[in-house]
C-alpha positions in Angstrom: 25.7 9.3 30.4 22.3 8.3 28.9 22.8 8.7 25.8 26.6 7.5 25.9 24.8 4.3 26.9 21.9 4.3 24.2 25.2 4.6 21.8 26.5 1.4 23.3 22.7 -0.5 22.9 22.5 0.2 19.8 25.6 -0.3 18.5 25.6 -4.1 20.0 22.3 -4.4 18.3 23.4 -3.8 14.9 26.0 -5.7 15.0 23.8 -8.7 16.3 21.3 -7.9 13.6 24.1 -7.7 11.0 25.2 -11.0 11.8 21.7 -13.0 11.4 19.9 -14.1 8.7 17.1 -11.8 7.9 17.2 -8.3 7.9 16.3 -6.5 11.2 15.3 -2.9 11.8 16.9 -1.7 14.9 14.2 0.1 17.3 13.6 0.7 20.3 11.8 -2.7 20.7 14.6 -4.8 20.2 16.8 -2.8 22.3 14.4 -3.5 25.2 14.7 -6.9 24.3 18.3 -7.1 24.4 18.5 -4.9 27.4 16.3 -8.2 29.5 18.6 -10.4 28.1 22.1 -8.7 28.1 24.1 -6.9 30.9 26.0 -3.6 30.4 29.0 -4.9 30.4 28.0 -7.7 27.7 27.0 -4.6 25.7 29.9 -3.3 25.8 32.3 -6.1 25.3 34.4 -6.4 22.1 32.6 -8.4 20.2 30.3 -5.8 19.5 32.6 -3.3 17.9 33.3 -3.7 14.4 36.4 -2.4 14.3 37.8 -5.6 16.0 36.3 -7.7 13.8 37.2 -6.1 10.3 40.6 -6.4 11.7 40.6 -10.1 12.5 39.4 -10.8 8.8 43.1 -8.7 7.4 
């Protein structure tokens, strides 16, 4: 369950560091970060999964 969650964090934290401006490593700081500023639930919304947004692009 931990680490199914971990899997969600950081996958909503590359895509947010994907989509800016300068390149981003993504660490455990900036997870904690996100984690004060974002629910779960936010985390794991659709906007965060790139396969719905390569598919938007077709």
């Amino acid at each position: 369950m931990v680490i199914e969650s971990e899997k969600i964090w950081y996958k909503a934290a590359r895509t947010i560091v994907k989509a800016g401006q300068l390149p981003m490593v993504v660490n455990e700081t900036l997870l904690e970060l996100l984690k004060m500023i974002m629910t779960d639930e936010q985390a794991e919304s659709n906007i965060f999964r790139l396969d719905s947004h390569s598919r938007r692009r077709n």
